[in-house]
C-alpha positions in Angstrom: 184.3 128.1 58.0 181.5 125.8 56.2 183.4 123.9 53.2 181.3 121.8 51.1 182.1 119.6 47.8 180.0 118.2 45.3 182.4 115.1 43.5 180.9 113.6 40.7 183.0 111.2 38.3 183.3 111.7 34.4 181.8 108.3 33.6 178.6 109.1 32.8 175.9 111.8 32.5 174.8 113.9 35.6 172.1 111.6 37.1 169.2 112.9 39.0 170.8 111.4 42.7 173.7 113.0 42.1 172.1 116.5 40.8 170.2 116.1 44.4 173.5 115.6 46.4 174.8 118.9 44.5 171.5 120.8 45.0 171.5 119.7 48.6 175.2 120.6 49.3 174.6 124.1 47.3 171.2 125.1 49.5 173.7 124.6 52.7 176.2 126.5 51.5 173.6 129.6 50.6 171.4 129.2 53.6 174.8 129.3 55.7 175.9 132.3 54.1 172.9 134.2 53.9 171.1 133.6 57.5 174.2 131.5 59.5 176.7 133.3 61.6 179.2 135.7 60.5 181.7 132.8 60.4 179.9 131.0 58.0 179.6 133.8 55.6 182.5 132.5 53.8 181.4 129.2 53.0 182.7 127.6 49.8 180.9 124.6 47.7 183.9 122.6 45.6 183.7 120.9 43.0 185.9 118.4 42.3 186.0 115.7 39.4 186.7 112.2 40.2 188.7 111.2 37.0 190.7 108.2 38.9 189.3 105.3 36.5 191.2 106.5 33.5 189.4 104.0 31.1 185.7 105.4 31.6 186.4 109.0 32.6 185.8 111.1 29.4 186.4 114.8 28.9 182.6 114.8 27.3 181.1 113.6 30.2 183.3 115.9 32.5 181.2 118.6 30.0 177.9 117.2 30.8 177.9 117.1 34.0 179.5 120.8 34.6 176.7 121.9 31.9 173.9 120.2 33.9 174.8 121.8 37.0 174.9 125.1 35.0 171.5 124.7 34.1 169.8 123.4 37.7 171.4 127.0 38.4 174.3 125.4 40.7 177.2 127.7 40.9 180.6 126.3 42.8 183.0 128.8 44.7 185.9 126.4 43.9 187.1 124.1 40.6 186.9 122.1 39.2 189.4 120.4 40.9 190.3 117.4 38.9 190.9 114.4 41.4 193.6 112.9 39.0 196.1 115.4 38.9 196.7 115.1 42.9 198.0 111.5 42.2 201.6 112.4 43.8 200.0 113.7 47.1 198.1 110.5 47.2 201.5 108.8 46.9 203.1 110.9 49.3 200.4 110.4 52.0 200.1 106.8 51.4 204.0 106.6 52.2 203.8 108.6 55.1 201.0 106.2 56.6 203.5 103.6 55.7 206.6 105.1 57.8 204.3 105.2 60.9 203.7 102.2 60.8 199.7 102.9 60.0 200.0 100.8 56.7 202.2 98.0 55.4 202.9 96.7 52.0 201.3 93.6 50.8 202.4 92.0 47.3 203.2 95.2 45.6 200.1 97.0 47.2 200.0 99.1 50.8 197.1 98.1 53.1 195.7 100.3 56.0 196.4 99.1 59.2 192.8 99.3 60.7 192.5 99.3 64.6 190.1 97.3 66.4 188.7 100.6 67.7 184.9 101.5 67.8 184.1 104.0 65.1 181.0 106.0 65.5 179.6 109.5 64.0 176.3 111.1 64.2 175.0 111.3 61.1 173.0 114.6 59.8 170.7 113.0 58.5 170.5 109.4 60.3 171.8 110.6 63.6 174.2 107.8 66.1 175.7 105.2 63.2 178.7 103.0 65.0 180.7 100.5 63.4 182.8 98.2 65.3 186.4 97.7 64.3 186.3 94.5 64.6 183.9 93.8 61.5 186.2 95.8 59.4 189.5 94.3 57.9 192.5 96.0 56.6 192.1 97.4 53.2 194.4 98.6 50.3 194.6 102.4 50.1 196.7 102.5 47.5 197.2 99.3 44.4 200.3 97.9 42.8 200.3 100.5 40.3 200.6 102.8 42.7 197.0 104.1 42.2 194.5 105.4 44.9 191.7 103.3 46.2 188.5 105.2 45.9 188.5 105.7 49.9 191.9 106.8 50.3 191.7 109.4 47.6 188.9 111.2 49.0 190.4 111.4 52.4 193.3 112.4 51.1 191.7 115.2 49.1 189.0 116.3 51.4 191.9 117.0 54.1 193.6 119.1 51.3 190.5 120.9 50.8 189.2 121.4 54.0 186.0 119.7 53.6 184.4 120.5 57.1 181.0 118.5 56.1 180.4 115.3 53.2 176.6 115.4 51.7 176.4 112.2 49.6 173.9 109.1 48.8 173.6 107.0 51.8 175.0 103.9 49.9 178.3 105.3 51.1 177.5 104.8 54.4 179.4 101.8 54.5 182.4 103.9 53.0 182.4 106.0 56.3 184.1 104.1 58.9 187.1 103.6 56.7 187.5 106.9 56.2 186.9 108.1 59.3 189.7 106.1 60.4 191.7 107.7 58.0 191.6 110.7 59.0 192.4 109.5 62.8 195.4 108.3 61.3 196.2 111.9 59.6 195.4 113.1 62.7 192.8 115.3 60.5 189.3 116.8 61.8 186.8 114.3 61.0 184.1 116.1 58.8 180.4 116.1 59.3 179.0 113.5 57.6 175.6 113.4 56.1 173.7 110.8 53.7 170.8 111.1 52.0 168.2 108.6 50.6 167.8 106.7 47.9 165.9 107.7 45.5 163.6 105.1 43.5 161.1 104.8 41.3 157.1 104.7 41.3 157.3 100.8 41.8 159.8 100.6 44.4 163.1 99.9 43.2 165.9 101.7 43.0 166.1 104.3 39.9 167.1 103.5 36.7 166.7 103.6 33.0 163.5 101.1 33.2 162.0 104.1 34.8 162.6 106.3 31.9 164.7 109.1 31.8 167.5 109.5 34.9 170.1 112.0 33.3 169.4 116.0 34.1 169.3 116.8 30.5 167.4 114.3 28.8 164.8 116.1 31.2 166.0 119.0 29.9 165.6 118.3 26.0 162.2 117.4 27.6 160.9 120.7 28.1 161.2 120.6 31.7 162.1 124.3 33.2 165.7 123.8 35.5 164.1 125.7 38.3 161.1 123.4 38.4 163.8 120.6 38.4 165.5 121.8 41.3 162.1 122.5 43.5 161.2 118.9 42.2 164.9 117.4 43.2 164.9 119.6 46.5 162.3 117.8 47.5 163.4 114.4 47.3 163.8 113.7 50.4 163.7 116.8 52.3 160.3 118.5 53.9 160.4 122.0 54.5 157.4 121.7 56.5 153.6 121.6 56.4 152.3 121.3 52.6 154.5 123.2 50.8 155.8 122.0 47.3 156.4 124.9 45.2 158.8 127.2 45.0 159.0 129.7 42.5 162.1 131.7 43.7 165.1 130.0 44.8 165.8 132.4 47.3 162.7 131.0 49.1 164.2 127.2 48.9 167.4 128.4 50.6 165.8 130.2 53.5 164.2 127.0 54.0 166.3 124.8 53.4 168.2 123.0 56.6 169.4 119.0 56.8 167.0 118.8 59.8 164.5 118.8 57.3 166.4 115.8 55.1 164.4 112.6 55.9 165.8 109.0 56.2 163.9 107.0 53.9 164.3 106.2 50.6 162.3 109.2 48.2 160.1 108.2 45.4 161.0 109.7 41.8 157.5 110.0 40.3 157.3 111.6 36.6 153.5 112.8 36.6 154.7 115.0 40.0 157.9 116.4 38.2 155.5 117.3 35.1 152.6 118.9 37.3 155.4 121.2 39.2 156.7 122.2 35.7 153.4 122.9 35.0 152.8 125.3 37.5 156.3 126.8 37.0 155.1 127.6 33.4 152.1 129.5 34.3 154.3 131.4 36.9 156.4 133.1 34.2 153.3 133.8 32.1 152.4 133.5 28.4 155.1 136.8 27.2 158.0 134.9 29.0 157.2 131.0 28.0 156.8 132.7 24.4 160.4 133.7 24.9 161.4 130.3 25.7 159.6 128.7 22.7 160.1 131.4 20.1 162.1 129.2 18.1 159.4 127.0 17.5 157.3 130.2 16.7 159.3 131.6 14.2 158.0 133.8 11.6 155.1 134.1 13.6 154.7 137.9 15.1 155.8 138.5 18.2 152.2 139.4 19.4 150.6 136.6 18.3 153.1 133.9 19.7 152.1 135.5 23.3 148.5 135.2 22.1 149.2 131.8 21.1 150.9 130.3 24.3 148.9 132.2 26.7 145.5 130.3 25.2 147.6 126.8 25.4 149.2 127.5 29.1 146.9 126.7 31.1 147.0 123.2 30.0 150.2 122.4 28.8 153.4 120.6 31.2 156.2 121.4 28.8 157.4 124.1 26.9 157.5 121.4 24.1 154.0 120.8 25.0 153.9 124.4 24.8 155.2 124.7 21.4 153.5 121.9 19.8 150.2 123.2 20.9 150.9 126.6 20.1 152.4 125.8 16.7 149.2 123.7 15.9 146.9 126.7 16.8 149.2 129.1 14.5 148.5 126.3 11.6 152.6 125.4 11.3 151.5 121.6 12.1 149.5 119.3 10.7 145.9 118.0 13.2 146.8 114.0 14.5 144.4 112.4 15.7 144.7 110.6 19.5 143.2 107.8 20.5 140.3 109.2 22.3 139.7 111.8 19.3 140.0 108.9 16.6 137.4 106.7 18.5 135.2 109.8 18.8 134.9 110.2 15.1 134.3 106.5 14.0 131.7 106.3 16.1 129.8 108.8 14.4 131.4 110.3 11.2 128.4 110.9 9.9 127.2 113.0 13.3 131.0 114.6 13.2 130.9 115.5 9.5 127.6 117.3 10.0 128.3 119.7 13.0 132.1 120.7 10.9 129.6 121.7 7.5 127.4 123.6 9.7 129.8 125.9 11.3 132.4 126.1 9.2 129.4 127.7 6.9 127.8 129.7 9.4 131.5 130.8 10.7 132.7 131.9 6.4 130.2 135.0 7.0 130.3 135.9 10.3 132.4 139.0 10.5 133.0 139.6 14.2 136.0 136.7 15.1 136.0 137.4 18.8 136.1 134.8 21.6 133.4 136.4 23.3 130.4 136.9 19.5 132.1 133.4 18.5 130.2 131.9 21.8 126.8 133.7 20.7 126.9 132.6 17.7 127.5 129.1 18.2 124.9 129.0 20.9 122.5 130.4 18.7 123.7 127.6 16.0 122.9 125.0 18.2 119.7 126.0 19.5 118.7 127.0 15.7 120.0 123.4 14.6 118.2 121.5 17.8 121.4 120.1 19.0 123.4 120.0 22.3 126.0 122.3 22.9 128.9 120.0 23.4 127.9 117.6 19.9 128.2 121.4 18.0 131.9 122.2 19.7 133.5 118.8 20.0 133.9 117.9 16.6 135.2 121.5 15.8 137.4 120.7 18.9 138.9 117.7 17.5 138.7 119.3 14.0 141.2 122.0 15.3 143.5 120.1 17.6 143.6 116.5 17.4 141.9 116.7 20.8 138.9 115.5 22.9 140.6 118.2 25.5 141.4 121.7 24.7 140.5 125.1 26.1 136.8 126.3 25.4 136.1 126.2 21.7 135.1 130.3 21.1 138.8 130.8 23.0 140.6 128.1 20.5 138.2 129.4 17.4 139.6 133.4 18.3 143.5 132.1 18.4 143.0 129.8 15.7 142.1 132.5 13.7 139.0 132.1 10.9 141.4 131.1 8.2 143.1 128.4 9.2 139.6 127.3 11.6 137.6 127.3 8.3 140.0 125.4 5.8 140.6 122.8 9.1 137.1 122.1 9.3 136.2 122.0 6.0 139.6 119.5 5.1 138.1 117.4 8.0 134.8 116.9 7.2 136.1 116.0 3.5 138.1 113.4 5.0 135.0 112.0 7.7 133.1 111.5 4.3 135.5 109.8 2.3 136.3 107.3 5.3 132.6 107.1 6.4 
């Protein structure tokens, strides 16, 4: 029977390597339940809190982390099991190591007798790693206070347990000769072992807060969706072959998923990528469910209209904050910023920009029919009428409206807009091209 644990510790927030390690343990623990043997149908994923280092293990960060997993969608069969309320088996098994003469005591301490005996494993990921006994020297399993050692305890507990396979970061790779030797002292059934790469960021180094965000919910106060999180974390590392990258049903991912597929080098955490799958993830739900997601942002706005509203900013927005603020600019709840690209647009001709806003803002007052498709006829006849280009007509009603150089096509933003709000916009923006021009 497959029996798999996830073992973060309370000291901080659920960070994006170790959301990966959890996601990766919890795909092998469905896939091997849905599509492995009969025997496996039974597999278990644990979860088990490291509290050990009493002075930075905090019951809020215990929260965030189970709360993070809840939201990547990661279910466990098993726990929490806190790590710190097994203290007096680590005691016991430290003592018994000591009777057989496997471990002796050393100033107050007990040291593991290690054995100049070749430790090897083949790796999940890695394949053939061997360590020779005679680089390692004997270490302290447990200290003077009588506390576990960080490799004693998990030996200790994954025996208990009966972890058959550990899926961690391969910076424990160095970890896994002791502990396999620890478990040949038990006389215990050495687990599978698996570790997976690093993850770092766009410039090469490993990931951290220089990067930007690295804890699962500042990306989720973000706006990013948790199951476009998980396909972006899934593949971190792992290939599921050919070109595939999205997956919009987990069920997919876990059929898929298989640590053949893990690869060994270090993955690259780029933002841009994460934002272009949430993207895509958006426009799979479609305009009635992101409004459901954003109505908060919408409120007092009919429910109609919010669909209206997000369905004419989806196809360009990567959040469902960008979502919202888009959608609540249309509806007229926000005031129009100005970017950069708009900004530069207007002061190099204000006078240019102020014209085209008079002209249809007063052709628009008394046109009757506010449809996407008569608002395009009309403004094409404008422009030919007025001599102009197309795009010199619609881009300063563009920016006028949204801030924006970039929007969807101006008839479409005109018709969600709605003639109202598009009117008084243009006409307070004009006012304020001539008083700055």
């Amino acid at each position: 029977m497959i029996r798999v644990r996830f073992a973060p510790s309370p000291t901080g927030s659920l960070h994006v390597g170790g959301a990966r390690t959890a996601l990766y343990n919890w795909l092998f623990v469905q896939h091997a339940r849905t599509y492995g043997p009969p025997s496996d149908r039974d597999a278990a994923f644990v979860l088990r809190i490291e509290d050990t280092d009493r002075q930075r293990s905090t019951d809020e960060f215990t929260k965030v982390i189970l709360d993070g997993m809840t939201w990547l969608g990661l279910t466990w069969d098993e726990g929490p099991v806190f790590q710190g309320a097994n203290l007096a088996r680590h005691q016991a098994d430290a003592r018994r190591l000591l009777d057989e003469g496997k471990a002796y005591e050393e100033g107050g301490a007990i040291r593991f007798r290690v054995s100049h005996e070749e430790v090897a494993w083949d790796d999940a990921v890695h394949g053939p790693i061997t360590f020779h006994g005679k680089d390692l020297e004997d270490f302290v399993i447990l200290r003077a206070d009588a506390t576990p050692v960080y490799n004693f305890a998990v030996v200790s507990d994954d025996i208990a347990m009966r972890i058959t396979h550990v899926f961690r970061g391969d910076d424990h790779i160095s970890n896994t000769p002791k502990q396999i030797l620890l478990y040949r002292a038990f006389g215990a059934p050495v687990p599978v072992f698996g570790h997976v790469p690093m993850i770092l960021g766009t410039d090469g180094k490993k990931l951290s807060k220089r990067h930007g965000a690295t804890a699962v919910a500042d990306y989720q106060h973000e706006g990013i969706l948790p199951q476009a999180m998980a396909n972006f974390l899934a593949l971190l590392g792992w290939s599921p072959g050919g070109d595939r990258e999205l997956f919009f049903d987990v069920r997919e991912m876990i059929e898929a998923f298989s640590f053949e597929g893990v690869q060994k080098n270090a993955a690259v955490f780029d933002p841009q990528k994460l934002e272009w799958m949430n993207a895509e993830h958006l426009r799979s739900l479609g305009a009635e469910r992101v409004a459901g997601l954003v109505g908060d942002a919408l409120a007092g706005v009919e429910p109609a209209r919010q669909a209206a509203l997000v369905a004419a900013v989806l196809p360009r927005a990567r959040t469902t904050l960008d979502v919202a603020h888009r959608a609540r600019l249309r509806a007229g709840l926000d005031p129009v910023v100005f970017d950069e690209k708009a900004a530069a647009y207007v002061a190099k001709n204000a006078a240019g920009y102020r014209a085209a806003l008079e002209a249809v803002a007063a052709s628009l007052a008394s046109d009757a029919e506010w449809t996407a498709t008569a608002l395009d006829g009309h403004l094409r006849q404008l422009a030919a009428a007025r001599g102009m280009k197309l795009g010199d007509l619609m881009q300063p009603v563009r920016i006028a409206l949204t801030g924006s150089t970039v929007s969807e096509p101006v008839n479409e933003l005109l018709a969600v807009v709605g003639k109202e709000v598009a009117v008084r916009r243009m006409d307070d923006a004009s006012r304020a091209a001539g008083q700055h021009s």
